[in-house]
N, CA, C and O atoms as CSV, one atom per row, in Angstrom:
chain,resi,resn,atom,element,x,y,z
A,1,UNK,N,N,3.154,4.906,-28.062
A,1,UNK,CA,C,3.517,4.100,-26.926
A,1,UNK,C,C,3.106,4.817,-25.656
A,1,UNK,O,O,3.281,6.017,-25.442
A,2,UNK,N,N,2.668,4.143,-25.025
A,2,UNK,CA,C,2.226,4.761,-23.564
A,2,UNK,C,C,3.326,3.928,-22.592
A,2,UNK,O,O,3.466,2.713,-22.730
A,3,UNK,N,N,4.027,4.635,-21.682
A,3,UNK,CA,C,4.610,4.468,-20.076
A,3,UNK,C,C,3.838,5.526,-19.275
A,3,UNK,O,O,3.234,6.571,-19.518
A,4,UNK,N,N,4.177,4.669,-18.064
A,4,UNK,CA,C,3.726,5.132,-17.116
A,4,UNK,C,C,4.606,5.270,-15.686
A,4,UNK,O,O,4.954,4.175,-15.245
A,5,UNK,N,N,5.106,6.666,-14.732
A,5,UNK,CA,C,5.629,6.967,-13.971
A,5,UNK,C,C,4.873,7.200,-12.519
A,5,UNK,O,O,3.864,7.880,-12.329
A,6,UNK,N,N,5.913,6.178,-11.195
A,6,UNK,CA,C,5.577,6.524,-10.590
A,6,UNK,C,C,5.022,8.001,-10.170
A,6,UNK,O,O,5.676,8.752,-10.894
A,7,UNK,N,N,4.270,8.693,-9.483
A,7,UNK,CA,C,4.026,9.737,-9.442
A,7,UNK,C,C,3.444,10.535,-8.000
A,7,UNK,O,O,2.282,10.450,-7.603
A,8,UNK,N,N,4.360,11.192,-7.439
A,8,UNK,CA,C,4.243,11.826,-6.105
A,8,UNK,C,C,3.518,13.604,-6.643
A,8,UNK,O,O,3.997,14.601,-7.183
A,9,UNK,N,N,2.260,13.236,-6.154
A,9,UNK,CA,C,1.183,14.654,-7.194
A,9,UNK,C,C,1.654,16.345,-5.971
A,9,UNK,O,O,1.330,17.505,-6.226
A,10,UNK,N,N,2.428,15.874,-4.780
A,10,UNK,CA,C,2.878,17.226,-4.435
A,10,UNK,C,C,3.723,17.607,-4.822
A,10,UNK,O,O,3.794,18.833,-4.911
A,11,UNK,N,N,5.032,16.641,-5.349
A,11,UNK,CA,C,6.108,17.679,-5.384
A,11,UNK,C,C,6.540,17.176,-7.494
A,11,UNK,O,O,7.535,17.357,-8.196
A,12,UNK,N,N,5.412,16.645,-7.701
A,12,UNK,CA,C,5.817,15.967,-9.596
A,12,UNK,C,C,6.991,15.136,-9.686
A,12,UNK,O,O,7.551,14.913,-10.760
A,13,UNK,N,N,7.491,14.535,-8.247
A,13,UNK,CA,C,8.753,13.770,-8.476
A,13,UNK,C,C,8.389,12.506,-9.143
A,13,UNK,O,O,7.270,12.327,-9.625
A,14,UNK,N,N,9.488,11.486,-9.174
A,14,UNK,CA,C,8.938,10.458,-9.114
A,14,UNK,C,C,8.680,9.595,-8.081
A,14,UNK,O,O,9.730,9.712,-7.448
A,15,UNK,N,N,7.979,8.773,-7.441
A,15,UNK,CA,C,7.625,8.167,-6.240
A,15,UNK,C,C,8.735,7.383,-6.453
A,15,UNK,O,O,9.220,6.980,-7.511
A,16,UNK,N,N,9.160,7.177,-5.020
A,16,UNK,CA,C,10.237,6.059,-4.237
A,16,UNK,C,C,9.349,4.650,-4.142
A,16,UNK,O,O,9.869,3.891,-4.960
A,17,UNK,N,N,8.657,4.233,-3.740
A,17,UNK,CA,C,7.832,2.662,-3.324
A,17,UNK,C,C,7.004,2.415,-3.971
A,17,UNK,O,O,5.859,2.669,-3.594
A,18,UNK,N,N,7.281,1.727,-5.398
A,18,UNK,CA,C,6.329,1.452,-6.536
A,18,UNK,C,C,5.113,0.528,-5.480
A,18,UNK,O,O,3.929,0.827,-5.631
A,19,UNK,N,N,5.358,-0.199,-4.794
A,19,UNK,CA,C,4.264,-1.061,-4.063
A,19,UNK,C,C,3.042,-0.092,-3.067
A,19,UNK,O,O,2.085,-0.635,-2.513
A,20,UNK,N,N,3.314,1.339,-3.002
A,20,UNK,CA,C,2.646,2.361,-2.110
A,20,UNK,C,C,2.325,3.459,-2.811
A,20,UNK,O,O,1.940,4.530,-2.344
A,21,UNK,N,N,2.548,3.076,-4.350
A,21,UNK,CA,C,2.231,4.074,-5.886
A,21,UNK,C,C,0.734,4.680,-5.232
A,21,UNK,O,O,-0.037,3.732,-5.082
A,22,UNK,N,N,0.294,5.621,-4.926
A,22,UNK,CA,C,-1.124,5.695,-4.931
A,22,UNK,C,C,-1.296,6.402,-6.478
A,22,UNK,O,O,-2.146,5.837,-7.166
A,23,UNK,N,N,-0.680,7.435,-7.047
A,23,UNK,CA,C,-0.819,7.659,-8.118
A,23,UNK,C,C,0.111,7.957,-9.705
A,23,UNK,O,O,0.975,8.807,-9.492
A,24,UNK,N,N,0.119,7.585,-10.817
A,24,UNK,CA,C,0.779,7.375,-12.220
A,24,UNK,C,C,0.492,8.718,-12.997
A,24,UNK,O,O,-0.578,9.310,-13.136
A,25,UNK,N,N,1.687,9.012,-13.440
A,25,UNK,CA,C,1.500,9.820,-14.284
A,25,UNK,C,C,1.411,9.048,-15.736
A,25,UNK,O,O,2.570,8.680,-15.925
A,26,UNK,N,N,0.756,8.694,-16.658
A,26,UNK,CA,C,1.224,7.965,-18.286
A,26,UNK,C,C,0.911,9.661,-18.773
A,26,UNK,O,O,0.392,10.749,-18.524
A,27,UNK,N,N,1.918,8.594,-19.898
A,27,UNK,CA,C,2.700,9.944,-20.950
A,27,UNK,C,C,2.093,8.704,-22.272
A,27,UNK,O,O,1.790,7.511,-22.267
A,28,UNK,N,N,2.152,9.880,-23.365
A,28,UNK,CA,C,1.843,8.923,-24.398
A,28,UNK,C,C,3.150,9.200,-25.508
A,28,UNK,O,O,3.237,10.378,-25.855
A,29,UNK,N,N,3.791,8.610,-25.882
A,29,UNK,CA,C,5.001,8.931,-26.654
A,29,UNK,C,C,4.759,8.963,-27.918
A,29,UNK,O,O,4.163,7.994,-28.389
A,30,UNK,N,N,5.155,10.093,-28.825
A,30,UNK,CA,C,4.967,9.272,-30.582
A,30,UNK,C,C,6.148,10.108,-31.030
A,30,UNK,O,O,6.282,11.330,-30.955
A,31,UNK,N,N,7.005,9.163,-31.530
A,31,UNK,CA,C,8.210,10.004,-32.824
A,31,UNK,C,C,8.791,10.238,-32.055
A,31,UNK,O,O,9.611,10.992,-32.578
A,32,UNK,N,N,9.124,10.132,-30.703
A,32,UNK,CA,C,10.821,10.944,-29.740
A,32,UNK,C,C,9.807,11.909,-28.955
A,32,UNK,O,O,10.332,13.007,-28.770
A,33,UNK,N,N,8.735,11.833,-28.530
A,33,UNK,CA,C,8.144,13.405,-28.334
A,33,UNK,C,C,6.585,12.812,-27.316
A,33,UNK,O,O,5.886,11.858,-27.658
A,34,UNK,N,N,6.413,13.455,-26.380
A,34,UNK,CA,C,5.503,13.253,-25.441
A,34,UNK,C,C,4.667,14.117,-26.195
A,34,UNK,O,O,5.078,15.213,-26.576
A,35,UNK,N,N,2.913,13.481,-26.569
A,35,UNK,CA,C,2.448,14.126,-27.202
A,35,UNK,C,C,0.841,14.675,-26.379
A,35,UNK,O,O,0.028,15.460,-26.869
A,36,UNK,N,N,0.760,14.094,-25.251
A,36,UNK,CA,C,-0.334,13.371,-24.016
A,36,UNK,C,C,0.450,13.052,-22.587
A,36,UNK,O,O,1.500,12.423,-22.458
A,37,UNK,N,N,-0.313,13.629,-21.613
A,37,UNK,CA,C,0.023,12.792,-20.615
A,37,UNK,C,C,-1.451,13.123,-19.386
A,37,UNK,O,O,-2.036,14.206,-19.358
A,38,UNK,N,N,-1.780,12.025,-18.547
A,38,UNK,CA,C,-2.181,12.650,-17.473
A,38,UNK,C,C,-2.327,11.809,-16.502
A,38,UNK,O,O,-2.186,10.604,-16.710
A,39,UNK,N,N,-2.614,12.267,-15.356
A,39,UNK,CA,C,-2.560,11.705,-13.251
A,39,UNK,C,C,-3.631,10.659,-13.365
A,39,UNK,O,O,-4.747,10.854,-13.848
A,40,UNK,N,N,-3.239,9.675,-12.935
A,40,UNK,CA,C,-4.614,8.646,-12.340
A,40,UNK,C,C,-4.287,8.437,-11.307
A,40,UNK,O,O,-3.316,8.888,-10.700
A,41,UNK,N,N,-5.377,7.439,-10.856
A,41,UNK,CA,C,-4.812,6.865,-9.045
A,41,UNK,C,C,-4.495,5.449,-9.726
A,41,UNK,O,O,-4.549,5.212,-10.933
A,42,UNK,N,N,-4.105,4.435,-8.562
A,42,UNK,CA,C,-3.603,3.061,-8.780
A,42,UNK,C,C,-4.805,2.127,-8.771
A,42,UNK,O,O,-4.661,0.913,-8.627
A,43,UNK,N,N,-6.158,2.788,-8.949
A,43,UNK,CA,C,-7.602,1.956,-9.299
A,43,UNK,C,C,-7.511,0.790,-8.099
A,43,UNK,O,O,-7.568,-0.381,-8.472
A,44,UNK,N,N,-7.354,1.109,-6.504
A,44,UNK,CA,C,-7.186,0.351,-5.620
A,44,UNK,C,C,-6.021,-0.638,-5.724
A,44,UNK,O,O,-6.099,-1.672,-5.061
A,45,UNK,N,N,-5.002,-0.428,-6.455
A,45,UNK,CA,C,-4.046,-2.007,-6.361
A,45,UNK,C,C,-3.412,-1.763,-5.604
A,45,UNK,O,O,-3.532,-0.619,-5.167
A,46,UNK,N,N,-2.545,-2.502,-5.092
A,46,UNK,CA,C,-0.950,-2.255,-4.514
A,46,UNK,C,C,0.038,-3.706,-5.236
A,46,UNK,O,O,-0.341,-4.748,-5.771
A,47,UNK,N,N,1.262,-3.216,-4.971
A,47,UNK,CA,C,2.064,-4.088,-5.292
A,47,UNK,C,C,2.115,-5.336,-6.440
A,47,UNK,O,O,2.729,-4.963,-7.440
A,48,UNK,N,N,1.842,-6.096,-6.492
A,48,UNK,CA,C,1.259,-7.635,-7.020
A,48,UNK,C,C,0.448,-7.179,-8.092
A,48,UNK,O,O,0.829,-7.562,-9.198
A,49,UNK,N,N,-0.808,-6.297,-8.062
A,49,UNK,CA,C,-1.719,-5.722,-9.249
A,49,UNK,C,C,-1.434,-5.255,-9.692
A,49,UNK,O,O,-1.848,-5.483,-10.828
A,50,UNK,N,N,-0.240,-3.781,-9.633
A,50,UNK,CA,C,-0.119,-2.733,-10.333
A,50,UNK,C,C,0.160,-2.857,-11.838
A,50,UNK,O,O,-0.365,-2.278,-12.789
A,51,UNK,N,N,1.169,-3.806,-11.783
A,51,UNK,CA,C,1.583,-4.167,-12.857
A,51,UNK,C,C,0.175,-4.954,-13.857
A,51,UNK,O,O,0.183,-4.878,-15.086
A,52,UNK,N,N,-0.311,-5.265,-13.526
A,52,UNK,CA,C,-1.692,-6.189,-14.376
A,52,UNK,C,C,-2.501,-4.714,-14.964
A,52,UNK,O,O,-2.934,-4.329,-16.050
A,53,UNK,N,N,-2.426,-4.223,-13.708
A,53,UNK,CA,C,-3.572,-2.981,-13.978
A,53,UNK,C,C,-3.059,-1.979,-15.129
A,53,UNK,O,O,-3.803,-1.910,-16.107
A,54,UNK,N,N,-2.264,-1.443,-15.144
A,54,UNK,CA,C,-1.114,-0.841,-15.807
A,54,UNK,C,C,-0.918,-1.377,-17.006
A,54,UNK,O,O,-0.620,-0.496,-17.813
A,55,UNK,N,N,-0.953,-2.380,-17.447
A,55,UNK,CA,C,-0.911,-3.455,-18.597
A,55,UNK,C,C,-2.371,-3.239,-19.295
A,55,UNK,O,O,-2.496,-3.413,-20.507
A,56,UNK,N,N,-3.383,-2.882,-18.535
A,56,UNK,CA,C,-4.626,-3.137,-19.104
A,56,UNK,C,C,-4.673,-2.391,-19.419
A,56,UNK,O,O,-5.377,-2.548,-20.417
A,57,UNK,N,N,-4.262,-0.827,-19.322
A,57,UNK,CA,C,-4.436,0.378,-19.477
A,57,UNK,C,C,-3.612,0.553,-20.544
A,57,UNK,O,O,-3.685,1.675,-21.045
A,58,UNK,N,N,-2.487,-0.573,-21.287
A,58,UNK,CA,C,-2.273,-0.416,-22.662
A,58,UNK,C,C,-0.699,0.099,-22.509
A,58,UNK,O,O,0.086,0.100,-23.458
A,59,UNK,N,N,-0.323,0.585,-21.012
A,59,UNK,CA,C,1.142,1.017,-20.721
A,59,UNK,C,C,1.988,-0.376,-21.374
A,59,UNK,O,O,1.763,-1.580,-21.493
A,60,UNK,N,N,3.231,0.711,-21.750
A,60,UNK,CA,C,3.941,-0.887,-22.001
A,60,UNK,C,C,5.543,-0.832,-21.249
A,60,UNK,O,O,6.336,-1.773,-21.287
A,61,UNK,N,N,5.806,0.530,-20.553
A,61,UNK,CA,C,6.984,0.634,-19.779
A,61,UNK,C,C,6.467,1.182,-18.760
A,61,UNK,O,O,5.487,1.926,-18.764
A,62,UNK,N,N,7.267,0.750,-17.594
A,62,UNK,CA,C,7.042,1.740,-16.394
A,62,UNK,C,C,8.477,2.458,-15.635
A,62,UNK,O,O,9.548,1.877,-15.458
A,63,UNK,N,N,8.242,3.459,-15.368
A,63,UNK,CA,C,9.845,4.411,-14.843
A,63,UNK,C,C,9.262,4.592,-13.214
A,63,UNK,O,O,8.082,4.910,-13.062
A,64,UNK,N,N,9.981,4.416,-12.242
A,64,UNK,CA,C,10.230,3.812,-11.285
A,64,UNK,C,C,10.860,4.198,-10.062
A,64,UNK,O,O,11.807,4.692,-10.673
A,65,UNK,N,N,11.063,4.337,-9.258
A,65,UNK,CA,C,12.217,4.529,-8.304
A,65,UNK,C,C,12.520,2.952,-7.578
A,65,UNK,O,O,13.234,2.135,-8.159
A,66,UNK,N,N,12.081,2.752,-6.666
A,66,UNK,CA,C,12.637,1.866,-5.451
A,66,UNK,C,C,11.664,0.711,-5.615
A,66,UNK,O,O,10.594,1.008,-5.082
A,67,UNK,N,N,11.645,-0.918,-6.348
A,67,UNK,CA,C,10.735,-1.636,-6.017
A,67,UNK,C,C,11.213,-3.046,-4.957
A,67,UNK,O,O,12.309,-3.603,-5.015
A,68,UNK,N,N,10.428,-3.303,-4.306
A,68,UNK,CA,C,10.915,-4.907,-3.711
A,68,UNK,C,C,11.062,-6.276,-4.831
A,68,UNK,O,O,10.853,-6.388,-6.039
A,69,UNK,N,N,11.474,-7.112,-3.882
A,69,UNK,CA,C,11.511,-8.442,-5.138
A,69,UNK,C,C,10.161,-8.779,-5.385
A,69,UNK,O,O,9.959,-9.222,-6.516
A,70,UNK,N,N,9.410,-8.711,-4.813
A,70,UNK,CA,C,7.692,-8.937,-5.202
A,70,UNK,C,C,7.338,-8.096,-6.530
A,70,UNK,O,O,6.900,-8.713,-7.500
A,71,UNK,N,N,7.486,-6.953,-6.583
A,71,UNK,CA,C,7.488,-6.423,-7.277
A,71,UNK,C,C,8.367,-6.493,-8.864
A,71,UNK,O,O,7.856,-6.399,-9.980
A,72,UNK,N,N,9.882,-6.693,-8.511
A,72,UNK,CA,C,10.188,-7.253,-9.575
A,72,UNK,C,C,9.633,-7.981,-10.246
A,72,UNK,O,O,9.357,-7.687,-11.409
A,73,UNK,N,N,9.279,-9.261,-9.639
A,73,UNK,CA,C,8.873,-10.597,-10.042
A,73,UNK,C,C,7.496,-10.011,-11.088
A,73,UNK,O,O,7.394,-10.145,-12.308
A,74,UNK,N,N,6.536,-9.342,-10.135
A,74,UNK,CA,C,5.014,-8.789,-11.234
A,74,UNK,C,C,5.329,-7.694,-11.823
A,74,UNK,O,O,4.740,-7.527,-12.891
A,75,UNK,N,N,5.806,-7.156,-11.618
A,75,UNK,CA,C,6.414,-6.123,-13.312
A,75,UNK,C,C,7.066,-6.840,-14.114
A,75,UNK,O,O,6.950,-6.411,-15.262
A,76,UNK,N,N,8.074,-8.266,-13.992
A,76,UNK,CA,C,8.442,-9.229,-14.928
A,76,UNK,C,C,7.498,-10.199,-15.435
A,76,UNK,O,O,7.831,-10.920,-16.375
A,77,UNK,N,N,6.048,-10.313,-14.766
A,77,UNK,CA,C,5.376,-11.574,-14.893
A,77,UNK,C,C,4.243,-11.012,-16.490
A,77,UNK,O,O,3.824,-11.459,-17.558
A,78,UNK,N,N,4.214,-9.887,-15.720
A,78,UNK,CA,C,2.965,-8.359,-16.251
A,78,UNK,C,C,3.557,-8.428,-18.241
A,78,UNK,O,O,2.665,-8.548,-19.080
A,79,UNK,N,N,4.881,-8.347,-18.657
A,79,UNK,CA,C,5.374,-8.429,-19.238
A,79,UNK,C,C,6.074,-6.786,-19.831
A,79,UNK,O,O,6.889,-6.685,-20.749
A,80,UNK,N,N,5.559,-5.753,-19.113
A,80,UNK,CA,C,6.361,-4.272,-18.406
A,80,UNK,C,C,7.226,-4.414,-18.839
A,80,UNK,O,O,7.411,-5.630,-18.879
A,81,UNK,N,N,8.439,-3.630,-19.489
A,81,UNK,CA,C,9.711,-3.280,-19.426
A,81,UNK,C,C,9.746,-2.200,-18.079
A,81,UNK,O,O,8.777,-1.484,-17.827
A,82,UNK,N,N,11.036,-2.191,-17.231
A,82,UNK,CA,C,10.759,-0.687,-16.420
A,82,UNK,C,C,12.384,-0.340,-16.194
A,82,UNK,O,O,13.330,-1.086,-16.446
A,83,UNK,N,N,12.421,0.980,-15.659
A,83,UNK,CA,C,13.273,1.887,-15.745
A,83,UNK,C,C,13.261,2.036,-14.412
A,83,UNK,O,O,12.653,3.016,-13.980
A,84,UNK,N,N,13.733,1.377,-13.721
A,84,UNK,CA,C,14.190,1.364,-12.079
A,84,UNK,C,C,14.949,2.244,-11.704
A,84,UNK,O,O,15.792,2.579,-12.536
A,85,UNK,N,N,14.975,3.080,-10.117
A,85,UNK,CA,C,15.935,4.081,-10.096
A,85,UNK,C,C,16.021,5.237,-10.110
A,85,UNK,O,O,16.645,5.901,-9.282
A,86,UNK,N,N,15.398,5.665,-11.067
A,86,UNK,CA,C,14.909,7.176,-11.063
A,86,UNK,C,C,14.536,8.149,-10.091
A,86,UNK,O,O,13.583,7.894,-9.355
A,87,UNK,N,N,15.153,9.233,-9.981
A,87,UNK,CA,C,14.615,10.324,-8.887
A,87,UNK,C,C,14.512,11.415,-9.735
A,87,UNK,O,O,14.835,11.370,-10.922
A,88,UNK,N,N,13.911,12.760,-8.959
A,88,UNK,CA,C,13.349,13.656,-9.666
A,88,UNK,C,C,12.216,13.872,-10.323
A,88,UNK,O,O,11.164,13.410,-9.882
A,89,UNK,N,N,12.247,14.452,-11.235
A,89,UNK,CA,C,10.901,15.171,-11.659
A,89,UNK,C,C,10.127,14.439,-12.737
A,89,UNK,O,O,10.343,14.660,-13.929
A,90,UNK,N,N,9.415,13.751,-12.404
A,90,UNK,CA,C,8.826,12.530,-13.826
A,90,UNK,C,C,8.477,13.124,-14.979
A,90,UNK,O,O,8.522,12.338,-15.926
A,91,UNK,N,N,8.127,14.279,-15.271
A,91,UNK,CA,C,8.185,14.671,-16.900
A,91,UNK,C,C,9.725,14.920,-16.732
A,91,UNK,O,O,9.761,14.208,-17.736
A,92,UNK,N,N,10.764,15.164,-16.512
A,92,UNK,CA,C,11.815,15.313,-16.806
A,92,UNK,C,C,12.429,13.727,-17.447
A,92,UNK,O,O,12.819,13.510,-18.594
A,93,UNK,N,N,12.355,12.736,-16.265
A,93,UNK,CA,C,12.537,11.305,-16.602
A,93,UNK,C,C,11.531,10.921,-18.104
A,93,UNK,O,O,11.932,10.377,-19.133
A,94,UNK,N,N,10.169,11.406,-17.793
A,94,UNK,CA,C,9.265,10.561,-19.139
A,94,UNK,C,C,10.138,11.473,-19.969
A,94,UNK,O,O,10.667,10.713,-20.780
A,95,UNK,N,N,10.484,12.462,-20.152
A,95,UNK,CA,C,11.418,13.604,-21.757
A,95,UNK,C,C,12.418,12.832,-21.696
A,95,UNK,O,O,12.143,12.069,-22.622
A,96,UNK,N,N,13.909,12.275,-21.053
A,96,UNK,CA,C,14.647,11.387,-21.240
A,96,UNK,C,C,14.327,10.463,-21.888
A,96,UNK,O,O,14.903,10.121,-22.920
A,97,UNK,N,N,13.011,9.707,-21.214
A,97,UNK,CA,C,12.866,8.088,-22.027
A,97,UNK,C,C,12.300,8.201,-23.889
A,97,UNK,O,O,12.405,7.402,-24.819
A,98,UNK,N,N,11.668,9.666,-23.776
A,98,UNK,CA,C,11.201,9.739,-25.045
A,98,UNK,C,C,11.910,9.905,-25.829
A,98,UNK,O,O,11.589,9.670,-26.994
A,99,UNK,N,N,13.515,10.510,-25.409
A,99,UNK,CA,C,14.794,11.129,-26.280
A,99,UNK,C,C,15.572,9.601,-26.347
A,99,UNK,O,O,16.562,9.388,-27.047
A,100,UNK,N,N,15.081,8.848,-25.695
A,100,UNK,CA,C,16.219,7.522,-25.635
A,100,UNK,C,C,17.215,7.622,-24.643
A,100,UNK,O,O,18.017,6.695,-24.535
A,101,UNK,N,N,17.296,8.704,-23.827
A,101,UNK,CA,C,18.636,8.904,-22.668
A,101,UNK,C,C,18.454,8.266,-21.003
A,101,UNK,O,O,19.375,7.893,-20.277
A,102,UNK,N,N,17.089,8.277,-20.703
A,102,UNK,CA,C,16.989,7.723,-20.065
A,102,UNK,C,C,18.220,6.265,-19.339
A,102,UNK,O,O,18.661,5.426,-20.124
A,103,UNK,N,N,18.540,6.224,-18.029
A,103,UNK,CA,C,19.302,5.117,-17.680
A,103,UNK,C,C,19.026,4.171,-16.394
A,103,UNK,O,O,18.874,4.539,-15.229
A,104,UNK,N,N,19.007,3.209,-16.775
A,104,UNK,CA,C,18.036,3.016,-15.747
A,104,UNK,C,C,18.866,2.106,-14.789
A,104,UNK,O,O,19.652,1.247,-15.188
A,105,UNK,N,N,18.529,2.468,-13.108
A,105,UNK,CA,C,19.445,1.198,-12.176
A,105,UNK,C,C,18.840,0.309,-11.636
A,105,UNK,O,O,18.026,0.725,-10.812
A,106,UNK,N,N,18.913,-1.354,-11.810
A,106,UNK,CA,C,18.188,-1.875,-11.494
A,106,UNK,C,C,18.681,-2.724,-10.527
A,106,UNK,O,O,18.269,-3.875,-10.383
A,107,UNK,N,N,19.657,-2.148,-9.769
A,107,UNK,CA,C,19.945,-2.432,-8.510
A,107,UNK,C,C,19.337,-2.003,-7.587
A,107,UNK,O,O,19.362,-2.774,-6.628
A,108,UNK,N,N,18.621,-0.833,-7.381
A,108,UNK,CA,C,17.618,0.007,-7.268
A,108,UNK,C,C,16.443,-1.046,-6.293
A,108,UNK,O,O,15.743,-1.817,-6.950
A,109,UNK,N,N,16.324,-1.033,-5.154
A,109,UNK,CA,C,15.707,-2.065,-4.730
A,109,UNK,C,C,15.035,-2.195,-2.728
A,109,UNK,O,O,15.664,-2.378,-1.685
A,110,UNK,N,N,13.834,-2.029,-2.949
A,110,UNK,CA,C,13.395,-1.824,-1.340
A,110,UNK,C,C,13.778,-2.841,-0.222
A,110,UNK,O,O,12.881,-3.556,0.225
A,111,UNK,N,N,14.975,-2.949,0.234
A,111,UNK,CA,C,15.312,-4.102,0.644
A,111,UNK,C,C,14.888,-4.438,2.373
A,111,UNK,O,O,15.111,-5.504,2.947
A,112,UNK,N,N,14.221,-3.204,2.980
A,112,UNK,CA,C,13.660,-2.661,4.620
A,112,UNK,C,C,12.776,-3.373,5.056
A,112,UNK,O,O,12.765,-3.504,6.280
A,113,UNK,N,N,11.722,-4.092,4.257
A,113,UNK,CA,C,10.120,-4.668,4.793
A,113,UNK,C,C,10.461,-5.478,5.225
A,113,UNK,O,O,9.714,-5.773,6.158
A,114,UNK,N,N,11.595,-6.430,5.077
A,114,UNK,CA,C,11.698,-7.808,6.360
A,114,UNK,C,C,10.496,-9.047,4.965
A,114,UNK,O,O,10.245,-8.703,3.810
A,115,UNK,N,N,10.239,-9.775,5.328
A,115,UNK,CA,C,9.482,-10.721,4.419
A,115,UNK,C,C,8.435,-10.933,3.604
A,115,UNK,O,O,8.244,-11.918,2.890
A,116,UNK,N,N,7.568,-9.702,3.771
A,116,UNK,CA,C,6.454,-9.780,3.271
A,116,UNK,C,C,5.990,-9.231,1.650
A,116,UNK,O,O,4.927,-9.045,1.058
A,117,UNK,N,N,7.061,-9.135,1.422
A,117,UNK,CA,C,6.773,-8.966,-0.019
A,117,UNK,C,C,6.821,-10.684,-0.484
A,117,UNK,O,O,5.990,-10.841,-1.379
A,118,UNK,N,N,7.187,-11.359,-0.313
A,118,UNK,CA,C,7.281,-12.880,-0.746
A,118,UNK,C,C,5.901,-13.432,-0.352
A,118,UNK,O,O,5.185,-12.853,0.466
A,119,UNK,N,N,5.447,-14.948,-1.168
A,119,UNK,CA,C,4.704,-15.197,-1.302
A,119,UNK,C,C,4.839,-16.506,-1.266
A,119,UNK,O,O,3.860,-17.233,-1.439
């Protein structure tokens, strides 16, 4: 199974604004156990694509911090499971999700931009 984590490449956290992702860490999971992982960029998307793009690339979860309702909506459309919420260190979060402990809040939500995430 491949997921894929927001990914902030200075400090290995996980990124806060899935819609301003410039880059993903995917992990490749087998048996409870990260066996692969490595950095891409977001192949030009923002927001609305990520999720398509991410899908093509065979991911089938994404771990997360902060998304808008736009975003909900195309990580729900994409057909993504995701793990909203998350802070800290994304191999720490991808080792949770691989152990099953992972928890995810999906109240968790960019609510600041004013309208333009809608369509």
């Amino acid at each position: 199974m491949k997921i894929a984590v927001t990914y902030e490449k200075e400090t290995g956290n996980v990124f806060q604004h899935f819609g301003k992702t410039q880059f993903f860490k995917i992990y490749t999971i087998e048996n409870g156990k990260i066996v692969s992982s490595e950095v891409i960029d977001n192949g030009g998307n923002g927001h609305h694509d990520l999720p398509p793009y991410l899908k093509s690339l065979g991911v089938e979860t994404i771990i997360l911090g902060n998304r808008g309702q736009g975003a909900v909506d195309a990580i729900a459309a994409s057909g993504l499971k995701e793990y909203p919420g998350i802070t800290g260190s994304a191999d720490d979060a991808a080792e949770l999700f691989a152990k099953g402990e992972l928890k995810p809040n999906f109240f968790a939500k960019c609510d600041h931009h004013g309208e333009h995430h809608h369509e």
